[in-house]
C-alpha positions in Angstrom: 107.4 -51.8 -16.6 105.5 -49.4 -18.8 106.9 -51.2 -21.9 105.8 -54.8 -20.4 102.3 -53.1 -19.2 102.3 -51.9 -23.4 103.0 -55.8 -24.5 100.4 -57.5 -22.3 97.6 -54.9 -23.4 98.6 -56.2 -27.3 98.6 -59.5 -26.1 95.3 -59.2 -24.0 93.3 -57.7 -27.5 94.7 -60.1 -30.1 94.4 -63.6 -28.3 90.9 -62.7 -26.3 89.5 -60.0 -27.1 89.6 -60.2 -30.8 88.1 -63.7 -30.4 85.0 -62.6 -28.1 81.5 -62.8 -30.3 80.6 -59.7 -29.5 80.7 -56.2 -31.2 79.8 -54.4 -28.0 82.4 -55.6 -25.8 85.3 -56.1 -28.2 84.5 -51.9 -29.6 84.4 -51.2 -25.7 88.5 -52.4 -25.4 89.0 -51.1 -28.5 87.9 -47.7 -27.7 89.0 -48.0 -24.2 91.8 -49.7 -23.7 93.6 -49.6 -26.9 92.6 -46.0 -27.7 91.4 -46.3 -31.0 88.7 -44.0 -32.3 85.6 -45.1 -33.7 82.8 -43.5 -35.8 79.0 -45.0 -35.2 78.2 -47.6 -37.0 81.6 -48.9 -37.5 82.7 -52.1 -36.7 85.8 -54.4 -36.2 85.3 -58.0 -37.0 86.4 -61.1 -35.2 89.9 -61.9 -34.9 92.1 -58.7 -35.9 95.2 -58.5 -35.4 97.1 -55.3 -34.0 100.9 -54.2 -33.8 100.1 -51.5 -31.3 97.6 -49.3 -29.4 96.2 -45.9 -30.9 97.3 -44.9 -33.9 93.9 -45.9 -35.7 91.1 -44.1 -36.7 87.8 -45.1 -38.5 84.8 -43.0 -39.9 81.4 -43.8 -39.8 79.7 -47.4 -41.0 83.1 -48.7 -41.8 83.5 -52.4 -41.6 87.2 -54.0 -40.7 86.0 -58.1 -41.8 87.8 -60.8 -39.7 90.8 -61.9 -40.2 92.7 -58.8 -40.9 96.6 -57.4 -40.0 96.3 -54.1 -38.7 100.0 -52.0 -38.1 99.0 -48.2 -36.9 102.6 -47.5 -35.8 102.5 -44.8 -38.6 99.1 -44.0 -37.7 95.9 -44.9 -40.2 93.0 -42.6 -40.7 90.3 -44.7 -42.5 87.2 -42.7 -44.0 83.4 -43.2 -44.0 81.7 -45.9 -45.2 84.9 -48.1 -46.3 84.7 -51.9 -46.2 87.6 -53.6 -45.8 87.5 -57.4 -46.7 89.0 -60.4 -44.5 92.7 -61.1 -44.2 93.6 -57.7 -45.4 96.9 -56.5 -44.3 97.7 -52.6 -43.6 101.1 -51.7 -42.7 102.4 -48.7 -41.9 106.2 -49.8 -40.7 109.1 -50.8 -42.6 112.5 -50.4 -43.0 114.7 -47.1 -44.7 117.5 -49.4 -46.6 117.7 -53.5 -47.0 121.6 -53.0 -45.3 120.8 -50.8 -42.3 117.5 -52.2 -41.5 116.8 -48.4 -39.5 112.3 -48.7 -38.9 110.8 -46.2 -40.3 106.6 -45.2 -40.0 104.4 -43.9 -43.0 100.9 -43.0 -42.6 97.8 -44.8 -44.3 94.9 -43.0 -45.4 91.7 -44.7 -46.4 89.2 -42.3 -47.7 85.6 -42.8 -47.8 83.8 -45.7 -49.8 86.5 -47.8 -49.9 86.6 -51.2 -50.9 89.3 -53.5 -50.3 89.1 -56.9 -51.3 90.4 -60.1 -49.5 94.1 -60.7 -48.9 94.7 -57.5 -50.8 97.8 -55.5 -49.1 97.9 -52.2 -48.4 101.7 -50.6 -48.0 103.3 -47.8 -45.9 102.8 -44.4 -46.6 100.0 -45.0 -49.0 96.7 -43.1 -49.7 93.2 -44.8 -51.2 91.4 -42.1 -52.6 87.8 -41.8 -52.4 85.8 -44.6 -53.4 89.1 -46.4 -55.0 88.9 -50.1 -55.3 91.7 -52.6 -54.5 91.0 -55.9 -56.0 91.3 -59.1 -54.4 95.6 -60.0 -53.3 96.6 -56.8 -54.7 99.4 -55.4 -53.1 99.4 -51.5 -53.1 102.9 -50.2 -53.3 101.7 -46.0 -54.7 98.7 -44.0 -54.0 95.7 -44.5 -55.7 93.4 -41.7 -57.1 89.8 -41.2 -56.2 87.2 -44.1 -57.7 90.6 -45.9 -59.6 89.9 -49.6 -59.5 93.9 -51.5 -59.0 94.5 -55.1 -59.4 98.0 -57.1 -59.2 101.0 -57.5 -57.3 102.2 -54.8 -57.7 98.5 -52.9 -57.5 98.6 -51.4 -61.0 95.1 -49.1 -62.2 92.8 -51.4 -64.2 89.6 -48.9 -64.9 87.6 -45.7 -63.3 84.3 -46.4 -61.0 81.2 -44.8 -61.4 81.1 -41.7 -58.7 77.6 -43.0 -57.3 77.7 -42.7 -53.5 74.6 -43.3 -52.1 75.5 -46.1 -49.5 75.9 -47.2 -46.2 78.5 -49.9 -45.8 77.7 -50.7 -42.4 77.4 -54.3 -41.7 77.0 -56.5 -38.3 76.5 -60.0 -38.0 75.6 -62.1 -34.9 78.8 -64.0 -33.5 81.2 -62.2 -35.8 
């Protein structure tokens, strides 16, 4: 029953409540219902996607756009001011050996100012240092160190960014 109960709360946020237009309500179940915990200013677009409840945690003025997979079976800590793009994917499950097929979790850790472009994906058991960028469709297989800029499938280091943190990445927009 418990398991069933587990199912229908997944089902419940990623067919409804993901598609309501409003930041209040939908950081309300989030918080709530799903367990998640969330810094002020931080927001969760329209239409997310989750593979279960808890397991996430987001920093202040952090922005999740629309669109995106979110897997916090391993558990993902995400930082301050981090702005994740739309259709970004963040797993944090896979699978120990291509033969046995035995699930494994790794955690995902997002430190602050972020960026992560569209479609970029971010694997299990990877860390974003501080103010790292992931260019658009990257997929990130390693770590990447603090204010590294990666690009490419897989995400391979391109160029250092300057270490000027004087921003806010929050961001809300009406019927989003």
């Amino acid at each position: 029953m418990r398991r069933i109960l587990s199912e229908f709360r997944l089902y419940i946020c990623n067919h409804f409540i993901s598609h309501i237009p409003s930041h209040t309500l939908r950081l309300w179940f989030y918080t709530s219902i799903m367990g998640f915990k969330l810094g002020k200013g931080s927001t969760i677009f329209m239409n997310c996607k989750f593979d279960c409840a808890r397991g996430l945690t987001i920093g202040q003025n952090s922005i999740i756009n629309a669109n995106c997979r979110i897997d916090s079976r391993g558990s993902i800590e995400i930082g301050n001011n981090v702005s994740i793009s739309e259709d970004v994917i963040i797993l944090t499950a896979d699978h120990d050996e291509l033969f046995e097929i035995s699930g494994r979790n790794k955690k995902v850790i997002i430190e602050d100012y972020v960026w992560i472009g569209t479609r970029a994906t971010i694997m299990p058991g990877v860390t974003l240092g501080k103010g790292a960028v992931v260019a658009t469709g990257a997929i990130v297989t390693k770590n990447v160190e603090t204010l590294n800029v990666v690009a490419g499938i897989p995400a391979r280091f391109i160029k250092t960014r300057p270490a000027t943190f004087e921003y806010t990445a929050e961001y809300k927009r009406l019927f989003h």
